[in-house]
N, C-alpha and C positions, 0 to 999 in steps of 0.2 A: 683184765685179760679175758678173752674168751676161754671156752671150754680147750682142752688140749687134744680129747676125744673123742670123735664124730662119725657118724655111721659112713660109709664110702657111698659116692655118687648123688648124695644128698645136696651137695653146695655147688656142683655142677649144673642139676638139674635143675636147680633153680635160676642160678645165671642164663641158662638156653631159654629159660620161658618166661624170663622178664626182657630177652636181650628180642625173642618173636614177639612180644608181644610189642614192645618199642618201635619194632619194622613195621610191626603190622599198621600199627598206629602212626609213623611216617610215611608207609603209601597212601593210605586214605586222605592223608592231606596232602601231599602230592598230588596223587588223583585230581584232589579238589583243586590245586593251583594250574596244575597244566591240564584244565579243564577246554571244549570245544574253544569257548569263547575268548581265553585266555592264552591260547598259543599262538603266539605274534607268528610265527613262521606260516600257521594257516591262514589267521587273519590278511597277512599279507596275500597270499597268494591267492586267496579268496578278491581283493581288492585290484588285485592285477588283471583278473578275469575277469573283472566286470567293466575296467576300464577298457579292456581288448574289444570288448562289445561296443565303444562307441565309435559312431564312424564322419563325424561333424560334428561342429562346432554349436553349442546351443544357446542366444540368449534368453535368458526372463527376465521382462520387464518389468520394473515396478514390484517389486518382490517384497516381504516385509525385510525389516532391520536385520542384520544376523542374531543368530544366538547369542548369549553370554559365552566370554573367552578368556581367557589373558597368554600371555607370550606367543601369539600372533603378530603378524610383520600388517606394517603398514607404511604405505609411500603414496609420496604425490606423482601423478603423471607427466611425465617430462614435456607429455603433448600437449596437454590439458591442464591448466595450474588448479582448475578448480573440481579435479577431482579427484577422488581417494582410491588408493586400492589395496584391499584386505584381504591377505589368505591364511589358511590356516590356523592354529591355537588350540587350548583343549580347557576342558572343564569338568570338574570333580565335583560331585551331587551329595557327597560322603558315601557312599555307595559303590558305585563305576565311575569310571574316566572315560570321558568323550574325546577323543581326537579329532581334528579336522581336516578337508583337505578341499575347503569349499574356497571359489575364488567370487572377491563381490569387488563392482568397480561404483561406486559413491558420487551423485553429480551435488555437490555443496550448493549451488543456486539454484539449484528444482528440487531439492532434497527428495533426489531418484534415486533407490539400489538397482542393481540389475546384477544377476546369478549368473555366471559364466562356467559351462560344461562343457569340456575338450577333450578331445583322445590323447591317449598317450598321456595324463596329469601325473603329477610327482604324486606318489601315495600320501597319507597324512601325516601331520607333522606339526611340532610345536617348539617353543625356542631353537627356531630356524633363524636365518638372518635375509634381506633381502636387500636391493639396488637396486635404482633405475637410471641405466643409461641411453641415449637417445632414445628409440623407440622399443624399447629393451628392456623385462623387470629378470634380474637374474635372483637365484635364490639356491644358498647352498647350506647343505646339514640340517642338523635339527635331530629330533627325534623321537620315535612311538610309542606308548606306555599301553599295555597292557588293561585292561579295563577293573582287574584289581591291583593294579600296581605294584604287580610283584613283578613282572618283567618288561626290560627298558630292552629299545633297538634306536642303535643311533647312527643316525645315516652319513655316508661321504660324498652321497651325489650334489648334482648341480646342473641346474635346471635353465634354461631361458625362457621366458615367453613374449612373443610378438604382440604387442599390445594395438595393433592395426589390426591383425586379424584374430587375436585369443588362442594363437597355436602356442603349446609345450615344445620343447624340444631337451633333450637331454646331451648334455657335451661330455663326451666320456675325454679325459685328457690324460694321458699320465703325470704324476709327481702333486697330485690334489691332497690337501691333508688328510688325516687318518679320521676316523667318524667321531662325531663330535657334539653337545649342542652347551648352549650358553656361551658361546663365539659372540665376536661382534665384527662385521666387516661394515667399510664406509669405501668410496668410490675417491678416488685418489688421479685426478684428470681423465685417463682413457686406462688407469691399472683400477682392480678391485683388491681389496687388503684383508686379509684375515687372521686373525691374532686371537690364541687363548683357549677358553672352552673346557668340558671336563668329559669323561667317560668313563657310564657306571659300568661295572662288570657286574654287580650285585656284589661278588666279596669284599670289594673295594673303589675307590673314586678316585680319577686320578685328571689331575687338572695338569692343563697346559700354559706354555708362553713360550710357544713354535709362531714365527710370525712368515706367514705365506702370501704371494700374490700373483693374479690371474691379468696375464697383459690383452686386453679386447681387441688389439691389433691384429696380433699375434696367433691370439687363441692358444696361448702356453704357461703353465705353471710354473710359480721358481719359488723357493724356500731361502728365508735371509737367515743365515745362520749365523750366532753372536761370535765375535774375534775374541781372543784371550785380554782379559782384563777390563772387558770393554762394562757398562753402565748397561741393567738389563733390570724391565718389570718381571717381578715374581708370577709365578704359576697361577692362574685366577679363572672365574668366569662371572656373567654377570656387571660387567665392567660396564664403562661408557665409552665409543670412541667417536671422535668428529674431528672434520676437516677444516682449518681456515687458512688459504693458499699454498701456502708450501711448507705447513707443519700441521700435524697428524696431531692429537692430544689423546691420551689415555687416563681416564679417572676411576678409582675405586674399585669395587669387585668384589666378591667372597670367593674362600678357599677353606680347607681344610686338612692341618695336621695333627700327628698322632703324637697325644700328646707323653712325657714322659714320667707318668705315673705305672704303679705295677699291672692296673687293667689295661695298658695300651690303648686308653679310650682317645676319640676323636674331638677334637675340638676347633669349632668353627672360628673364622675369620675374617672380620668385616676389613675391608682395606680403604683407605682415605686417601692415597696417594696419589700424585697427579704426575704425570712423565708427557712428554714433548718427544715425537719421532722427526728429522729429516727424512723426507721419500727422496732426497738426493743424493745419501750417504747411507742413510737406513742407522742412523746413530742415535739413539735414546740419550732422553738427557733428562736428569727429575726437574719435575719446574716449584720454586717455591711458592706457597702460596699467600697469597695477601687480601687485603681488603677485611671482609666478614664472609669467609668460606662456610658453606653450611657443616653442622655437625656428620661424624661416620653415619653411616646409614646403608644396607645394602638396598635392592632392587628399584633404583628408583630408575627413571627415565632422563634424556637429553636430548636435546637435539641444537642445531644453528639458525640463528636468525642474525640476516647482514654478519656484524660486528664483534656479535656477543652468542653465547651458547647458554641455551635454559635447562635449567633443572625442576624436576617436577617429582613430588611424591618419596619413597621409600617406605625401609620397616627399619625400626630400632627394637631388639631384646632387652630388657632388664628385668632384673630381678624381683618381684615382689615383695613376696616371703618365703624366707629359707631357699631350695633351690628353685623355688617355683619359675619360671620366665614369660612375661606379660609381653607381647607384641604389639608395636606402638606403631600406627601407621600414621605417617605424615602426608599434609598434602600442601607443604610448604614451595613457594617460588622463589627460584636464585636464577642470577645473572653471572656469566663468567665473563667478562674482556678480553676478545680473544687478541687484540694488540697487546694491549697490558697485563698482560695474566691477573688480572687484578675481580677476584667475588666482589658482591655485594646482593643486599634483598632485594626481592624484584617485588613492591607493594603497589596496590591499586591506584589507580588517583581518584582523588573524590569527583565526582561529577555534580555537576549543580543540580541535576535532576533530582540524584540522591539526595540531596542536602534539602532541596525543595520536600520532598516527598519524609524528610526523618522532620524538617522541620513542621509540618504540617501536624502530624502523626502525633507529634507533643503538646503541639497544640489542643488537639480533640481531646489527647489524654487527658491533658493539665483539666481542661472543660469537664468531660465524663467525672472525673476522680472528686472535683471539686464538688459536682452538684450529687457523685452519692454520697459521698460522706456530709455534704452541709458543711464543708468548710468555707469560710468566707475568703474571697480574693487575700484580706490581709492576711491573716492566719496563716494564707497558701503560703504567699510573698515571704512571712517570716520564717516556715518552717524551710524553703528554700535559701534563704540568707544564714539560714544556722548550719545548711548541708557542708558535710567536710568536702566535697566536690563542689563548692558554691562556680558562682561566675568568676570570672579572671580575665585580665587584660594582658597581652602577652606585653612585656618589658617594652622591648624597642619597637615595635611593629603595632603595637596598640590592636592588637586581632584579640575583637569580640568573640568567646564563645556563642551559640545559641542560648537561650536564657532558663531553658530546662535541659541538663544534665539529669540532674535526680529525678525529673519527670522519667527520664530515658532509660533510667539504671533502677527503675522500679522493678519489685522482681516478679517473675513473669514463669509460667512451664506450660512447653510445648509439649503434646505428643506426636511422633511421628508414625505416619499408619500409611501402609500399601492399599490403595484401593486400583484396581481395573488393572493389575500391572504397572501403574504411577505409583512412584513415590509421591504423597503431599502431606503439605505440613499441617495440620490441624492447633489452634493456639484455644487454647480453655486456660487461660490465667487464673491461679486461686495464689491467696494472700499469704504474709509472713506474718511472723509479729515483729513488724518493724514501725518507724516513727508514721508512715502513711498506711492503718489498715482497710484495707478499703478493697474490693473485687473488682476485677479489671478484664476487658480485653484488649491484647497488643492488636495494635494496627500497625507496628512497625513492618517498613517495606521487608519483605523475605530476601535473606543474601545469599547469593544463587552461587556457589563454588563445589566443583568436585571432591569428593570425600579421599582422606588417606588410601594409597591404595600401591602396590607393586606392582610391576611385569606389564605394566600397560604400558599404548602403543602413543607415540609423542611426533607428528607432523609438524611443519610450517609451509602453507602456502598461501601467496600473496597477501604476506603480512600479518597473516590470520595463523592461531595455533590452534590444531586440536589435539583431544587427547582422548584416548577409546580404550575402554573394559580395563581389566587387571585385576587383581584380587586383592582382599582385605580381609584379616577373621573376626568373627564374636564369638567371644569364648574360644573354645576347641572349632568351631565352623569354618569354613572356609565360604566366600563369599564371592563368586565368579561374577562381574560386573558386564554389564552391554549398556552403558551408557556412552553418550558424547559429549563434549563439552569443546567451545571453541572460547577463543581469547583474542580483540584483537590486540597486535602488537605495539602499533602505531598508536592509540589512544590508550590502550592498560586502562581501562575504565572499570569495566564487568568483563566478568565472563557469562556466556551465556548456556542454557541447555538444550543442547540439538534433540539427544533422546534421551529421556527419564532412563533410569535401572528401572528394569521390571523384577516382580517380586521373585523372592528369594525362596532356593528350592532345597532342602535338605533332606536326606534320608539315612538314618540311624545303623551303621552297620551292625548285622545279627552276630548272635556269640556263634562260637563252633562249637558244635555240639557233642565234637569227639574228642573232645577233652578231657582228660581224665579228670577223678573227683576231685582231686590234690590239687587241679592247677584251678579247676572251677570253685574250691573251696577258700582259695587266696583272691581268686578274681573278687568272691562277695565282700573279703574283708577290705581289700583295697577299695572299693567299690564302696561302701559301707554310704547309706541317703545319699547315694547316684539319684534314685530314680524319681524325691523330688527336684534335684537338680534337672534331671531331663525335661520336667512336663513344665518348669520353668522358661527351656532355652525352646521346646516348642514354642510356648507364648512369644517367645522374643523371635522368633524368628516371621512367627505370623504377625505380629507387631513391626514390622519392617527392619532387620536388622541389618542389613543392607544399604540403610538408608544413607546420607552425608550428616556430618552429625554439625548439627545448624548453633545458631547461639541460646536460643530457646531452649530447641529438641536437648542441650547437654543436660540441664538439668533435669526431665526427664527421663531419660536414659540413665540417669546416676538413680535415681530413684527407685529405677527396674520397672518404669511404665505405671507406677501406681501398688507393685509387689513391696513387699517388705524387704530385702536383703540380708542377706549373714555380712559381717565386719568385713571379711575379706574379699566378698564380692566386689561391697560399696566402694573400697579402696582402691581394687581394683579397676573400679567403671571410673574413681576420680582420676585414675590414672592416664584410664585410654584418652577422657577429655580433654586431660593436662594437654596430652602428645598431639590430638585432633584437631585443636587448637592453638598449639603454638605455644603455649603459655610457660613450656617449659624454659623461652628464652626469653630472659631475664631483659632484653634489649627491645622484644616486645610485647612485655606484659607489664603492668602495674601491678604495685608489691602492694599487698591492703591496707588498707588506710592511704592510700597515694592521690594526693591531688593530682588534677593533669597539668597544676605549672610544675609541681616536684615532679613527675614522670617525664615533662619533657627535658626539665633540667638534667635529667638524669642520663635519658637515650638523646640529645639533641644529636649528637653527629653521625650515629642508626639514623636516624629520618632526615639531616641531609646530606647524609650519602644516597639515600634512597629517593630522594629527592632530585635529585643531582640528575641520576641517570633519566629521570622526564623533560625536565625545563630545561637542564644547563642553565640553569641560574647561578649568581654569585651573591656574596651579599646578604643586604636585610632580604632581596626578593628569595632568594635561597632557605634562609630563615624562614620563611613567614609558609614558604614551599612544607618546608620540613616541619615545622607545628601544624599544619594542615593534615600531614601524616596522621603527625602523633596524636591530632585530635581525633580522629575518625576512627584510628586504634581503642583509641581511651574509651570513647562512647560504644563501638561494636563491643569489647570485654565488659563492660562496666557491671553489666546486670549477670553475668555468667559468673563473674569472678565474685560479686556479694554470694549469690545461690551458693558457688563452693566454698565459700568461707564458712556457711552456716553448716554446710554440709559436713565439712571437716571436724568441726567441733561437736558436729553432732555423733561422727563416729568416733574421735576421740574419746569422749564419752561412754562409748559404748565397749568400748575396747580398757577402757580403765576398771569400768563395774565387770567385765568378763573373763579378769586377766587370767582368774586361777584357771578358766574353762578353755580359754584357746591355748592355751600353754600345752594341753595337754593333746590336743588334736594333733594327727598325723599331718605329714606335711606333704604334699603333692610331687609326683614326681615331674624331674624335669623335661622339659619338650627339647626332643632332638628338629631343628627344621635346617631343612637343605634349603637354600635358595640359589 
């Protein structure tokens, strides 16, 4: 018990001058956040006033690439199939947030940008939604972030622009939804559709599933409101939605509710579910789903082609250690049927060139490997005839492997390095202690694929896909991408790289310095060998962190470039590879020690299914379609999946002799991420 006896005005006075000094120290930082450059209401109207100053329309020709972006709109020209056009997006340096409000129109057969500057433009904007109808790109919502991220403005206008002449126009209508971003609208014959979305207040986030549309006739808003008992998708943003003739589909999403523990904390929600609208009755209906639907995942990408609707990319959370949360970014392809509702993978087809050029490749190997070690041809032959991957005759089909697998799955590390703004892949081979020791370099052909990523921007025109910027993290980073990448549809052979990512730009945000001792005295203990973590994740970031993580580049990436690792790092780089890779699914990876006749025995009707969707074959030719898969699978994993074998046991290991030591380490707090 305290004293019972106390001088008067003593316990007062003190309350009054810890309660000023807490203001005092609340304005200051105040001060600091509704700083010049920080007040979206100036910002804005600063923006307004400089757009009033223009008085025509301006093109630049030939302009370089845009900037690095993600949740930017991109559509193909309804006039023009072969050209793109990209407005908007923003980008976070870790420092400030870049907003954008720049309009670029993309000629794909000259690979021309040209910069388009108009009066009256919509201010900037980011997870906006956009459409284009006839000569018409319309665009509505979104929203403006603050350049430290402490204050959101989210918009309910909506926008036309005349894509003849590059004029703005803004359509004031009444009955338009309420401001919004993370929306998704699709174009629905001569109506525009908008469903969904959330809106930060800062105290709170609150998502929608108000489904609106905008008649181009018309020029008038209506709101479909749900009837009593009727079937209705939950609150969401971040969704998928696309059209195929006279049914709307909606897939997936995140949300957030509170959950009901005593801290009323928030907890996020990835959603998987697929629902079907009539635009004739406005009636939702869940669709079951079937085939090999890809696993939950939020921010990935879709779009339609013909028949079937693609999916591209996402991010998965899990758990590492303790509450820690690893973000796994995929950059996996799926197919939906949009007659059959029916998923399946959407996997490359091998092309003979490939096959030419992997065949060769082994050849030189087999050659080089042989004359520096002084192995003789037989010796080679026999240490090949003993490999647990030896050669194999497929059962019924009698399909020859090529005759070096183990030549192909020799193990190899690449590093990956940014020069000039390129990503390239640089290969310096050095050896294991495995049955061939010997020094090598891969001449294996490089496999050209987009890297895991969110919030980018997913086209199809004539027949061709592309897919531009988005984001991915390393470590705590965020990684703002300006790359392109096209696919065609029609052959699914490669993808190609229109434009490299250019390297990757971080900047460390500073402490506040008006902090008292107490909270900077917890920050060091939390904190506690941050600072060689830091000069670490510089190296990794000037090491290209950014980069797409190749079948080489994974085992040096798990490695840390050549760095030593703490246990928990290395588990977790084996992790990000797992997910970068694919390998998390069991239908297309090899379990070790797997031969590729036991692996295809295993996934045969994964590959042809997967199969199915190029040839429409039946039969052995289906068959032989579907081992062609699985084999091209088998040899791309083969040498990535030895390296993590070793790997793993090597942190095993490490974590065995350490156990009393990490036991006692604190454990990291967990990442809140909104997407």
């Amino acid at each position: 018990m305290g004293k019972k006896t106390k001088k008067p005005g003593k316990g007062k006075e003190k309350t009054e001058r810890k309660t000023a000094k807490a203001d005092e120290k609340r304005a200051r930082r105040e001060s600091k956040k509704v700083s010049v450059e920080d007040d979206i209401d100036a910002i804005l109207l600063s923006i307004q006033k400089e757009e009033a100053k223009k008085k025509e329309v301006h093109v630049e020709e030939n302009v370089p690439a845009p900037s690095r972006r993600s949740n930017c709109s991109l559509n193909i020209n309804p006039l023009k199939e072969t050209e793109l056009i990209l407005y908007g997006g923003e980008y976070y340096n870790g420092n400030k947030t870049f907003v954008y409000g720049d309009l670029y129109r993309h000629d794909v057969e000259k690979q021309e940008w040209k910069l388009i500057s108009s009066p009256n433009s919509p201010p900037p904007r980011s997870a906006h939604q956009a459409v284009a109808w006839k000569n018409y790109l319309y665009i509505f919502g979104g929203e403006f972030t603050s350049p430290n991220q402490e204050r959101f403005h989210h918009y309910k206008d909506f926008w036309m622009l005349d894509l003849k002449t590059n004029q703005w126009e803004q359509l004031n209508y009444k009955g338009c939804p309420s401001p919004r971003s993370g929306h998704r609208m699709v174009l629905y014959k001569h109506k525009i559709i908008v469903f969904g979305g959330f809106y930060d207040t800062l105290r709170e986030v609150r998502y929608y599933n108000d489904l609106h549309l905008f008649d181009l006739d018309q020029f008038k808003w209506q709101e479909i409101k749900p009837s009593p008992g009727c079937m209705w998708p939950s609150a969401r943003s971040g969704f998928q939605f696309f059209v195929h003739q006279d049914e709307i589909f909606l897939y997936g999403g995140y949300s957030k509710e509170v959950a009901s523990d005593k801290n009323n904390s928030e907890k996020g929600i990835v959603h998987s579910d697929l629902w079907s609208l009539d635009p004739r009755t406005w009636e939702w209906n869940k669709v079951k789903k079937s085939g090999m639907p890809p696993g939950p995942r939020a921010g990935f990408s879709m779009c339609v082609h013909k028949k079937r609707a693609l999916l591209f990319g996402g991010v998965v959370d899990m758990e590492v250690e303790g509450d820690v949360l690893m973000s796994l970014f995929l950059n996996e392809l799926y197919g939906f049927q949009l007659d059959t509702h029916r998923w399946y993978p959407l996997e490359l087809r091998k092309g003979k060139s490939t096959k030419d050029k992997l065949k060769k490749s082994s050849e030189v190997k087999s050659n080089s490997v042989a004359l520096d070690d002084k192995i003789s041809p037989i010796e080679l032959e026999k240490c090949t005839a003993n490999d647990k991957y030896e050669n194999l005759e497929y059962d019924e089909d009698t399909v020859d492997m090529e005759s070096n697998i183990d030549e192909i799955s020799l193990h190899m590390e690449r590093n990956v390095a940014v020069d000039d703004e390129r990503l390239a892949a640089r290969s310096n081979g050095k050896p294991h202690e495995s049955s061939l020791k010997s020094q090598q370099n891969s001449d294996l052909p490089e496999i050209v694929k987009p890297c895991g990523r969110i919030n980018s921007c997913m086209v199809v025109g004539r027949d061709t896909l592309y897919i531009y910027g988005g984001m991915m993290e390393v470590k705590d980073r965020e990684i703002t991408l300006d790359d392109l990448y096209s696919l065609n549809l029609s052959k699914l052979d490669e993808w190609k790289c229109i434009i490299p990512a250019s390297e990757s730009e971080w900047i460390e945000a500073s402490e506040d310095d008006d902090d008292d001792e107490d909270d900077s005295e917890d920050e060091e203990c939390d904190s506690g060998g941050d600072s060689d973590e830091s000069d670490d994740d510089d190296n990794e970031a000037r090491n290209g962190g950014a980069g797409s993580i190749e079948m080489g580049d994974a085992v040096a990436i798990i490695r840390g470039q050549g760095k030593n690792l703490r246990r928990k790092e290395k588990r977790a780089r084996i992790e990000q590879i797992r997910a970068s890779l694919g390998l998390s699914d069991s239908q297309r990876t090899p379990v070790p020690g797997e031969s590729l006749r036991d692996f295809y025995k295993r996934t045969n009707l994964y590959w042809q299914m997967a199969a199915h969707e190029h040839t429409q074959h039946t039969g052995k030719e289906l068959r032989k379609d579907g081992f062609d898969l699985a084999e091209a699978r088998y040899k791309e994993l083969k040498p990535i999946l030895d390296e993590l074998a070793i790997l793993e046991v090597e942190q095993k290991a490490e974590e065995a002799e350490g156990a009393e030591t990490s036991s006692s380490r604190k454990k990291g707090n967990k990442k809140n991420k909104h997407l």
